[in-house]
N, C-alpha and C positions, 0 to 999 in steps of 0.2 A: 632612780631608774636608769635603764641602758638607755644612755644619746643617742646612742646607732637606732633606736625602734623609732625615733623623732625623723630618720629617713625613708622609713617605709609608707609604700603610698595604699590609699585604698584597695583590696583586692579586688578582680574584677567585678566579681558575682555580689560586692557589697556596691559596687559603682553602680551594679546594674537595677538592686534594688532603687536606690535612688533614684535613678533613673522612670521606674515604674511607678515611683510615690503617687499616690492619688489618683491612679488610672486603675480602670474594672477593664477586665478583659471582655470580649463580646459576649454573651452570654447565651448567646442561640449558636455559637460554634464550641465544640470540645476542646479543652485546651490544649497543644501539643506544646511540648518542652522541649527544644533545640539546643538548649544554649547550655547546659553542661556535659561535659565528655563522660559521662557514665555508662558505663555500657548495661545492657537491659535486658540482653537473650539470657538465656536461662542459661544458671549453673550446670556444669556437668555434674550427670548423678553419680560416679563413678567419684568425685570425688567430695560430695557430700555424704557419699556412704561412709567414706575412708574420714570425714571430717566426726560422723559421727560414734563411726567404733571407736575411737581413741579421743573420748570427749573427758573422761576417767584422768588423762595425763593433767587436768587442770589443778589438779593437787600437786602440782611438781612447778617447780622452777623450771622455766628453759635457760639453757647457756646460749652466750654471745654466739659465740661460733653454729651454733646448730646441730641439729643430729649428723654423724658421717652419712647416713641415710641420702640425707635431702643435698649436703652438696654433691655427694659421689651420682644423684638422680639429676641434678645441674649441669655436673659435668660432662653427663654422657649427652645431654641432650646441644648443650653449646656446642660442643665436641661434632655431635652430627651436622647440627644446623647451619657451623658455619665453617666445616673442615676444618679445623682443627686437629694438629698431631698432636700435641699435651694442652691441659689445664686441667692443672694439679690440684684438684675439692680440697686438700688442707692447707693449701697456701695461695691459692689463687683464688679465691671462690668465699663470697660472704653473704652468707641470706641476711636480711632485712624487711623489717616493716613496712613493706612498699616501698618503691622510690622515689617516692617522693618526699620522704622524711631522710632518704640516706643521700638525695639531690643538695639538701637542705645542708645537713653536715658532714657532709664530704669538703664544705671550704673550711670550715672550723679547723680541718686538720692540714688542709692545704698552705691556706693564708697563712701569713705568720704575724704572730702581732707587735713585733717587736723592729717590724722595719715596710714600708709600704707595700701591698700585694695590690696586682691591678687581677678584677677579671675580664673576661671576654663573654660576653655573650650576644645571640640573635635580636636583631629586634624589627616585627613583635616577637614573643616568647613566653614561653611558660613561667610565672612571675617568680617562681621557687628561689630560679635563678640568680634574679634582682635581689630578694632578699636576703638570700644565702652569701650573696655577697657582700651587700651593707653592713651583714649582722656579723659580718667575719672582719668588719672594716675594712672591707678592700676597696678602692676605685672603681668602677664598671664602666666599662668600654660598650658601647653596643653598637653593635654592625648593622645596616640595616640588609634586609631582606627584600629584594624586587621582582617583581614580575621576571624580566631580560634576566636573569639569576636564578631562575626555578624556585623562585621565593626563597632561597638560603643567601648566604652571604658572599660576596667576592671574595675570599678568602685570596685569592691571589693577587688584587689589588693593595694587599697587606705589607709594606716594607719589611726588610731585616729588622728595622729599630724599632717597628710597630713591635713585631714577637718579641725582641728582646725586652719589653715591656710586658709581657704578660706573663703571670704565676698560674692562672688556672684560664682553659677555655672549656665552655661549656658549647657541646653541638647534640643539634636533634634530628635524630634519624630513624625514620621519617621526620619531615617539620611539624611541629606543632607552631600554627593552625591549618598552612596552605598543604602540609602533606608532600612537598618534594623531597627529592634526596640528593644526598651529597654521592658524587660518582666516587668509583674506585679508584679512581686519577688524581681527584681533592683529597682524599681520604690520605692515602699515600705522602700527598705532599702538606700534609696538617702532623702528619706523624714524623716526619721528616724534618719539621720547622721545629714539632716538640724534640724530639732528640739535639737538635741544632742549639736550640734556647732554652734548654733544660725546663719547659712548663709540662704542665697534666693536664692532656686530655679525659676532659667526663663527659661519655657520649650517652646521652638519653634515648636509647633504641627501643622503649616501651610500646611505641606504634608498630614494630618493625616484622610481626604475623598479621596484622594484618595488608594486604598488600591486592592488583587485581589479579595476573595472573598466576595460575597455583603452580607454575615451573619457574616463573622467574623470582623467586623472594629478594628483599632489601640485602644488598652484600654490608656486613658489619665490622665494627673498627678493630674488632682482635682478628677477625679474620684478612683484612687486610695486611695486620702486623706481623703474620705469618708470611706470609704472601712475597713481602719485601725484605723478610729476613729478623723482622725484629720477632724473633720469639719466646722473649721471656715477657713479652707487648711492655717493654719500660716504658712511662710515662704515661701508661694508656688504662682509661677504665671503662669499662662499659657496665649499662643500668638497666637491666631488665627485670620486668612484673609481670605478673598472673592475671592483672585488673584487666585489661585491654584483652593479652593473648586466649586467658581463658575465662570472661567472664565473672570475674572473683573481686571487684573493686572493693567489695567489703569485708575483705579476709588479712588485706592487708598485706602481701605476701611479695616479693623478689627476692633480685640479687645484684652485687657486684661483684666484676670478673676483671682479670689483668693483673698490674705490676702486684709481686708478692711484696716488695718492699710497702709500696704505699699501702698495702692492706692489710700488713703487720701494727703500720703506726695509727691505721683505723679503729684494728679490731682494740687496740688500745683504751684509743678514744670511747669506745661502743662500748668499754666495758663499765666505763663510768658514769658513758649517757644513759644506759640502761633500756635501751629503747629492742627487748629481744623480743620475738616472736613466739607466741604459744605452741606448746609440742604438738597439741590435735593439729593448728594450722600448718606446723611444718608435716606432721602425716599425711593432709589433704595435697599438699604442694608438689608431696614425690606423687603422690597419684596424677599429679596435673602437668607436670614434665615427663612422666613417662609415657602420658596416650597424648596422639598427635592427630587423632579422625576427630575427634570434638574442636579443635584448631579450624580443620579443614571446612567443617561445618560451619562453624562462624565465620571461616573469610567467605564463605559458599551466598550466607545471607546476607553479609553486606555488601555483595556484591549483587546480589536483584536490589538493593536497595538504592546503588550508587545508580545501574542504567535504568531504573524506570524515571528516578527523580532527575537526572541528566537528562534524558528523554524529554518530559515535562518544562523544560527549564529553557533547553537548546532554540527554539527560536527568538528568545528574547536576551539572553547570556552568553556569551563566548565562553565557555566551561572548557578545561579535559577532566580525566577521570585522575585524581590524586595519585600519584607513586606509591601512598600508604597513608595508614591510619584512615579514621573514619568521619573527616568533617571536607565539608564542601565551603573554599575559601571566595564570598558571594561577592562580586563586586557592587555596589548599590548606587541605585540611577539618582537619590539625595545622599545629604548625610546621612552617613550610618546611623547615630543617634535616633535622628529624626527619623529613619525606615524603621529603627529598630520599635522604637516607641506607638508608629503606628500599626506595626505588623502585632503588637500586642494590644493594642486596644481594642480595634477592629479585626481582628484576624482570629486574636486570642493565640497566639504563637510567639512564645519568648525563643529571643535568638541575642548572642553575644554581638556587639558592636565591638570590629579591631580594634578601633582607637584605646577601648580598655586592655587591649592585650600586646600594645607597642608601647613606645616613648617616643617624646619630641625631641629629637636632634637636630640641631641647627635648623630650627624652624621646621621639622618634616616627622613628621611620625607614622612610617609604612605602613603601619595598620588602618592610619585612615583610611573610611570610604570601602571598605570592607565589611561583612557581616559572617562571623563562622558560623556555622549551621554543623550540627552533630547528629549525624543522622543514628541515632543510639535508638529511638523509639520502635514501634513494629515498623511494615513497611507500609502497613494501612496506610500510618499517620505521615510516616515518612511524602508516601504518596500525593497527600492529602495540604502538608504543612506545603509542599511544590506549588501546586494548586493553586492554594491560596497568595502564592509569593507572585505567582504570575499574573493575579489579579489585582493586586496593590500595583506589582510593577506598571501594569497595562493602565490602569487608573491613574501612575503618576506621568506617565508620557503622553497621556491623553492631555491633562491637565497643563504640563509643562512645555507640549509640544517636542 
């Protein structure tokens, strides 16, 4: 067996079973599900029509690269979305399985194996990261994430010598779990350090439609690369999916965009991993990059969902409303565990405890004392899951003074 699997730690959502072992949820409340980033509003039917006339292609092989269709439909829409004067669909542009499987092996081709790779990533974070790294053998650096920092990392508290140790940094924008963003000023000078220490930026921008106000969206890292001149975006990739933007978490379906070099030596790798996408799913894909009112609709309801539950929440929480994506990062008046544990017994409300979605660095692990809440459900329940959190809370400050 691989040594490197003997590093990988429990995922969260098995920690969390464990967690629940031998607890019944309350059984006179309905249960609401918090605690996975799934989104739950209904597919667009425009593009389950499209998913279903070309259901016939499943007799066919898909190729790596994908139809010209779906990336030339990529193109135009990255192109729009974040001013872009070129990105070029046959050298720039690679559909994938979700991104979370191309998060995954994107270090395979980065790391090298043949002499040490360090990565870089947030912490907490989305765990892909962690183990894409292990499994690539590399080092993992992890920054931490604070409050006083818009929950991202101080990237400028980083030395020359810090960069010139790193081969790959991984950033998310929006953050996954607190939802801040990295400004156009970070962004700039992250691409600036990569050019400087020759590493590759893999920017996980999957939250980055959904956002609150519908004039200001999340500025993105090739658009930045433009910006300052870098435009062939050397060093730089960015990761977008259809799961989040339009609903589609089970279709499987993005892309990555940036240096053509680096996604020559992918599309390589991809030819081997085999890991393509079906042609009905790439049909559905260009139907779901070319309509942008079904987007708008979806930020439209999670956003009654963010101010009622913000609402509910505000005289017992210091809250703001996320930069983007859709979880609300809970700070919790016990341990997390422990809120987490009883918000599901009594409550019937499972919700992820940080601590499973950080690590402990030098004794600290930023996700403690945290609880992300995904507000993915209706906004009944959304409503409702508030509710009841205000009522545990109020219960445990009665209790503890």
């Amino acid at each position: 067996m691989n040594d490197y699997l003997n590093a990988l730690q429990p995922y969260p959502f098995a920690r969390l079973r464990n967690l629940f072992e031998g607890l019944e949820p309350n059984p006179t409340l309905r249960p609401i599900n918090l605690g996975i980033g799934e989104p739950q509003h209904r597919a667009p039917e425009h593009v389950l029509k499209a998913l279903n006339q070309h259901i016939e292609t499943i007799s066919n092989y898909p190729t790596v690269l994908g139809l010209p269709e779906l990336r030339d439909a990529i193109s135009r829409w990255a192109r729009t979305r974040f001013h872009l004067t070129t990105l070029d669909p046959k050298t720039q542009i690679l559909p994938v399985n979700g991104t979370r499987e191309a998060l995954f092996s994107i270090a395979q081709v980065i790391c090298s194996p043949t002499r040490p790779s360090t990565v870089f990533a947030p912490n907490p974070f989305y765990q892909i990261y962690e183990g894409a790294a292990l499994m690539a053998g590399a080092a993992l650096r992890l920054l931490p994430c604070e409050a006083d920092c818009n929950h991202q990392p101080d990237y400028k508290a980083l030395s020359d010598e810090d960069w010139a140790s790193c081969d790959l940094l991984y950033i998310c924008n929006p953050g996954n779990p607190a939802g801040g963003l990295i400004d156009r000023g970070t962004l700039s000078f992250l691409i600036e350090k990569a050019l400087q220490h020759d590493f590759v930026i893999v920017s996980d921008e999957c939250y980055s439609e959904i956002y609150p106000a519908e004039n200001t969206p999340p500025a993105g890292l090739l658009e930045v690369c433009a910006q300052i001149g870098n435009e062939d975006y050397h060093n730089c990739l960015v990761f977008h999916s259809l799961s989040k933007r339009s609903n589609l978490p089970g279709m499987r379906s993005g892309f990555v965009a940036g240096d053509a070099t680096i996604l020559s030596s992918y599309l390589q790798y991809r030819t081997y991993h085999g890991c393509t996408m079906p042609i009905y799913h790439q049909y559905a894909s260009i139907a779901a990059w070319q309509d942008e009112q079904h987007v708008v609709t979806n930020r439209s309801l999670y956003r009654t969902k963010f101010e009622l539950v913000l609402d509910s929440l505000k005289d017992l929480y210091d809250l703001s409303y996320p930069e983007g994506g859709f979880y609300i990062w809970l700070p919790t008046p016990i341990d997390d565990e422990i809120f987490a544990r009883q918000l599901y017994q009594e409550f019937s409300i499972t919700a992820l405890p940080g601590t499973y979605l950080g690590r402990s660095v030098d004794g600290r692990n930023p996700g403690k004392g945290y609880l992300r809440l995904a507000l993915v459900a209706s906004v009944e329940d959304c409503v409702e899951a508030a509710a009841r959190i205000v009522t545990l809370t109020r219960q445990l400050r009665a209790k503890h003074g």
